[in-house]
GUFI-15239 format. One line per 10 residues: their letters; for each residue x, y, z of N, C-alpha, C. Coordinates in pm, whole numbers, plus 50000, padded with zeros to 5 digits. Atoms other than C-alpha are relative to their C-alpha. Example, Ala and Ser with C-alpha at 12.3 -4.5 7.8 and 13.67 -1.06 7.14 Angstrom:
as	50089/49881/50000/51230/49550/50780/50090/50120/50000  49918/49881/49994/51367/49894/50714/49923/50109/50073
***
This chain:
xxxxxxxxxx	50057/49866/50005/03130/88079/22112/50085/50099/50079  49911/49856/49985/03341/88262/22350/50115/50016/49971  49858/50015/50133/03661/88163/22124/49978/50118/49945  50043/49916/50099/03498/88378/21862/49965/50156/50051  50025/49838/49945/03399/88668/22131/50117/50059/50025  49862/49930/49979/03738/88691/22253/50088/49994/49904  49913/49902/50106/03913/88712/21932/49929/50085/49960  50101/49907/50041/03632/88938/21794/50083/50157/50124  49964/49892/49928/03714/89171/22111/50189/50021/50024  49888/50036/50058/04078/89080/22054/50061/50115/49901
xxxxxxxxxx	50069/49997/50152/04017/89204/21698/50016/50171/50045  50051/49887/49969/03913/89517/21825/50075/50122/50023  49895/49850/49963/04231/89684/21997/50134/49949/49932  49883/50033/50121/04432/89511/21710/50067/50117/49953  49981/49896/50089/04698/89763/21583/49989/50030/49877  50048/50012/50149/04605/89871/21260/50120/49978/49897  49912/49999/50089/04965/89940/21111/50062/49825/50019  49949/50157/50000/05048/89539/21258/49906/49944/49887  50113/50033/50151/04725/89468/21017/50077/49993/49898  49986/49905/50160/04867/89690/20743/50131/49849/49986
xxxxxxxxxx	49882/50098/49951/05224/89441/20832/49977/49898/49932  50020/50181/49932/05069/89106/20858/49902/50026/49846  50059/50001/50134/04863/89232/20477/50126/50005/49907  49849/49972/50095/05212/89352/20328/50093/49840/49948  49887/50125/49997/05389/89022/20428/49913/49904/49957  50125/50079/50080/05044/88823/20285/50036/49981/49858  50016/49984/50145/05023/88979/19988/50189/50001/49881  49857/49974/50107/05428/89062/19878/50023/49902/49948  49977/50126/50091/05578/88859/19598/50057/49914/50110  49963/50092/49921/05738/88673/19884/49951/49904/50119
xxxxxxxxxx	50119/50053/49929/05448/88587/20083/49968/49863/49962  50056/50105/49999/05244/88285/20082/49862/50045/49875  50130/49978/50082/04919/88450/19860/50112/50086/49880  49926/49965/50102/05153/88677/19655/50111/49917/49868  49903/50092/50085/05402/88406/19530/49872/49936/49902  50093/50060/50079/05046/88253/19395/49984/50025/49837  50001/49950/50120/05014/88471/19108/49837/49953/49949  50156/50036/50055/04617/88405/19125/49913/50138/50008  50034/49864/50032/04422/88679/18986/49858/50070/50113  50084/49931/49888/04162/88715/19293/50067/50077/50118
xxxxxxxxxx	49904/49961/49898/04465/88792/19536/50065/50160/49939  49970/49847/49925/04502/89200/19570/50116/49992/49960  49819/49945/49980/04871/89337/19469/50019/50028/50080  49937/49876/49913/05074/89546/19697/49972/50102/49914  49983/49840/50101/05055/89919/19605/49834/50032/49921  50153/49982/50075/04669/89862/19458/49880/50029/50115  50125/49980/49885/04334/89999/19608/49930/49850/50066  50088/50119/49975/04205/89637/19635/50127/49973/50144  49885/50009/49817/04518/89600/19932/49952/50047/50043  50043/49925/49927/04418/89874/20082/49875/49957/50083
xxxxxxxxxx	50125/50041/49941/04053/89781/20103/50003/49855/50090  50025/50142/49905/04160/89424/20233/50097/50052/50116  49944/49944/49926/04385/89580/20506/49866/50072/50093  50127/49934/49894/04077/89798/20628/49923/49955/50032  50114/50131/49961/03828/89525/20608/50055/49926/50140  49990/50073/49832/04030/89345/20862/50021/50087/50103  49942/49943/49878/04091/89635/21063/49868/50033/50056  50146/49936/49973/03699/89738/21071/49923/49870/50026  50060/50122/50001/03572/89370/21066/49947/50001/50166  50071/50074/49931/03590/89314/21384/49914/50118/50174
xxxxxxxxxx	50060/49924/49964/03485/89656/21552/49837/49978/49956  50154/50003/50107/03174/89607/21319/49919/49913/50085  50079/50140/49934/03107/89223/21426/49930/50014/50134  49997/49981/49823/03198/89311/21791/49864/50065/50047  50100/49872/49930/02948/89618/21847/49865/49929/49919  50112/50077/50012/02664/89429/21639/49937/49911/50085  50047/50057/49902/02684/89145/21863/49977/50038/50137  50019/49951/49870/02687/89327/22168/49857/50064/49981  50134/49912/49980/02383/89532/22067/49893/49877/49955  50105/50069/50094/02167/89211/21891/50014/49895/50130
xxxxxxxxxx	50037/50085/49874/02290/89021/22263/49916/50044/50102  50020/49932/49872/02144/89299/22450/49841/50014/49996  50188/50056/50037/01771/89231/22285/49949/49928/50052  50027/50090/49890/01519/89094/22522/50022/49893/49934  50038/50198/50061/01539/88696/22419/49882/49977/49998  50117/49988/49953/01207/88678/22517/49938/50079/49803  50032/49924/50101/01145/88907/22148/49962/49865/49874  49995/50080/50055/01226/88631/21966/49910/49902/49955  50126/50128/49957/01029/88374/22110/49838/50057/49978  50127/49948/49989/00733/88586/22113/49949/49989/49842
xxxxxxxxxx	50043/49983/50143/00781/88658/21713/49959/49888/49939  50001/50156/50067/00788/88320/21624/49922/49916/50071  50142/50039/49942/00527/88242/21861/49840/50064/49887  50093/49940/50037/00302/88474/21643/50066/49962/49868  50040/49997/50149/00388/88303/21305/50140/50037/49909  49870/49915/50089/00746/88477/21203/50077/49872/50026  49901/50125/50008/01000/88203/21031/50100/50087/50067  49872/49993/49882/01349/88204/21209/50076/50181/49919  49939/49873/50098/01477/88485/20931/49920/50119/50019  50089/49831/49982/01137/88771/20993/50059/49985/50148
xxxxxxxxxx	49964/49950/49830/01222/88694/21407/50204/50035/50010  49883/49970/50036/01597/88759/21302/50050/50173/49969  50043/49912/50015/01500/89027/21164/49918/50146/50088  50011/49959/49979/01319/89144/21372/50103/50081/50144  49903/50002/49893/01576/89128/21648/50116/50083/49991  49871/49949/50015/01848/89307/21451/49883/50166/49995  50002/49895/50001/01587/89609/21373/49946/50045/50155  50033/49910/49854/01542/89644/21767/50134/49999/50057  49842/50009/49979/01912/89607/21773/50056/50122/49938  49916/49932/50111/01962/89864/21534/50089/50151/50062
xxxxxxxxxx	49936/49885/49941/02095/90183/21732/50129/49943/50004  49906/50094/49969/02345/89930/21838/50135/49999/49838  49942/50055/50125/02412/89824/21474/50072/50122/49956  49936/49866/50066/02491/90167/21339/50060/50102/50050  49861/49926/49950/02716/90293/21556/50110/49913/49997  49873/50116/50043/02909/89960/21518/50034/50063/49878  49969/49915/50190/02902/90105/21117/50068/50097/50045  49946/49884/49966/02997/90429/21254/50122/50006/50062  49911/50022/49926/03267/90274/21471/50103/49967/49902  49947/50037/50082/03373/90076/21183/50056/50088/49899
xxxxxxxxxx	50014/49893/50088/03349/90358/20951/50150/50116/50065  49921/49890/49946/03588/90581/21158/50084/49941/50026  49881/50051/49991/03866/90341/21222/50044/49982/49892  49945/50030/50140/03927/90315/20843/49996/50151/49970  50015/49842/50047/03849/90690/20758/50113/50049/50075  49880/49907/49939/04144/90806/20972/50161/49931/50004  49882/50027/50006/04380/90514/20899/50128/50033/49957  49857/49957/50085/04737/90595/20768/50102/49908/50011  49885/50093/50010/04960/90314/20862/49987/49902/49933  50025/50111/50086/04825/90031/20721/50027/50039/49850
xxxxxxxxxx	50011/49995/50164/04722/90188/20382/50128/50068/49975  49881/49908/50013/05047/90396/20377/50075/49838/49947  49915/50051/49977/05230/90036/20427/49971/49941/49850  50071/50080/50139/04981/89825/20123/49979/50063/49904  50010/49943/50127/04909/90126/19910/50166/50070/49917  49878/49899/50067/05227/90336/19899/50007/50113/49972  50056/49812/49998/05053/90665/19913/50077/50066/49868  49968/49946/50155/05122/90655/19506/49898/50134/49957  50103/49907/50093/05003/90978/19338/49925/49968/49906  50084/50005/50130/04700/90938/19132/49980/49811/49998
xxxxxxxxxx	50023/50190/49940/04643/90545/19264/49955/50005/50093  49996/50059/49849/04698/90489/19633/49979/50106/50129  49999/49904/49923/04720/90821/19766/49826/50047/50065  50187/49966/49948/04398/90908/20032/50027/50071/50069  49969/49854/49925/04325/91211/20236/50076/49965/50136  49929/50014/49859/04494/91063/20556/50151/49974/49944  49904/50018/50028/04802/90966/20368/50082/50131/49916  49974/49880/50066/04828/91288/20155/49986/50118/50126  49981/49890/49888/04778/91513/20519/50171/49923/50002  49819/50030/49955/05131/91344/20617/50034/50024/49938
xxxxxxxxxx	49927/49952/50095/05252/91400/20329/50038/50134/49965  49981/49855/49964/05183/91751/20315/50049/50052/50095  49991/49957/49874/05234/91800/20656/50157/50010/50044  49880/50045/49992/05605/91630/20626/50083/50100/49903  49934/49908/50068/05664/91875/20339/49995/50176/50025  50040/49832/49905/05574/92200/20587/49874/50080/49928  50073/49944/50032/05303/92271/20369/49824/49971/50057  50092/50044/49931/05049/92308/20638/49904/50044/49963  50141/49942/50059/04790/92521/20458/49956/49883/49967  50097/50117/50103/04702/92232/20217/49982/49875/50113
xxxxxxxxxx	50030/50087/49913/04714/92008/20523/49897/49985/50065  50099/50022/49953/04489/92115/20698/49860/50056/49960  50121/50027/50107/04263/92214/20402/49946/49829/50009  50008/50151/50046/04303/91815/20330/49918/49934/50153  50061/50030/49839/04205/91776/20742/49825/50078/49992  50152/49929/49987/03853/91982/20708/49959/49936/49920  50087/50113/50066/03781/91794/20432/49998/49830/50031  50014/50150/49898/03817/91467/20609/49914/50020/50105  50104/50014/49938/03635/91587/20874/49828/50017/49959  50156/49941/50038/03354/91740/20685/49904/49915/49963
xxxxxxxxxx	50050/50135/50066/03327/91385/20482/49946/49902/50143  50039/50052/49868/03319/91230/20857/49877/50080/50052  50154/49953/49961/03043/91445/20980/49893/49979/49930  50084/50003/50082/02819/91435/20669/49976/49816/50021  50047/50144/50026/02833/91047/20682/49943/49952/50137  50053/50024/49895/02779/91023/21090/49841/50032/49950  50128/49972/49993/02492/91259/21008/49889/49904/49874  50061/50080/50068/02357/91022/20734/49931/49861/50058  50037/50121/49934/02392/90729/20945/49907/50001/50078  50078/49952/49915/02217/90918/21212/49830/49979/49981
xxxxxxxxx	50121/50019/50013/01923/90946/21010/49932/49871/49948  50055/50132/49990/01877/90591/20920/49963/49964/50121  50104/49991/49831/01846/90579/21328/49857/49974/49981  50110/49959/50039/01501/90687/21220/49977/50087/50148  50049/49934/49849/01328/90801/21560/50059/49938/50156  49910/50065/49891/01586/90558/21773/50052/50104/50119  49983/49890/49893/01687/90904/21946/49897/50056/50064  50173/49899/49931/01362/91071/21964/49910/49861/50092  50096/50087/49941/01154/90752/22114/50077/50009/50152
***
């Protein structure tokens, strides 16, 4: 168990573009999964890279901040639920929704280390026009070609998409702030 905490927290201040790296050299025809030629294994240059690149970069922010908030639940909760009748899955349950503030800022944590990446997906997608290209890879791009208007058009709308989804998450909270 604390194998799994300390890579998990490990995991955590992982660089993302070594990720993006350590997916490139996975997946390229010269790799070990790329030489396969099996049709569940992700190209280079395709959104399905991308998404497996961010998965591992958000995985373990996600895991990490879950378990910290679902360790920080009395124990005592547990025992009580399943004293009163709840199988191991409703006191599970119930444990993660008194965990949950916890949980959804892990999402939120998770959520925002992929929403602002650029090295990784830059390295697996290729920031192809009309494919691969995403608003963090298309600001550099713009940004590299001096055309900073559309840059930081492309930057407000990244943030705006980031605020609207905090505030979404927020309200799943439910009354977690207000109580």
């Amino acid at each position: 168990r604390r194998l799994v905490i300390a890579l998990l927290y490990t995991g955590m201040g992982f660089p993302p573009v070594v990720i993006g790296l350590f997916v490139y050299v996975l997946l390229s025809r010269s790799g070990p999964l790329g030489s396969l030629n099996w049709s569940w294994v992700p190209a280079l240059f395709t959104p399905a890279a991308m998404i497996l690149a961010q998965t591992i970069i958000s995985f373990p922010l996600v895991a990490g901040f879950t378990m910290a908030a679902v360790m920080g639940v009395d124990p005592a909760l547990r025992q009580q639920v399943q004293a009163l009748g709840a199988t191991r899955r409703q006191a599970a349950w119930t444990v993660l929704q008194e965990a949950r503030v916890g949980v959804i800022v892990s999402i939120i944590a998770g959520f925002g280390s992929i929403i602002s990446e650029v090295g990784a997906v830059m390295l697996v997608g290729g920031n192809i026009e009309g494919r691969t290209r995403v608003l963090t890879t298309a600001i550099v791009l713009e940004t590299r070609k001096g055309n900073f208007e559309l840059a930081l058009t492309l930057g407000a709308v990244l943030l705006g998409i980031t605020f609207i989804t905090n505030l979404l998450m927020l309200r799943l909270q439910g009354k977690s702030f207000d109580e």
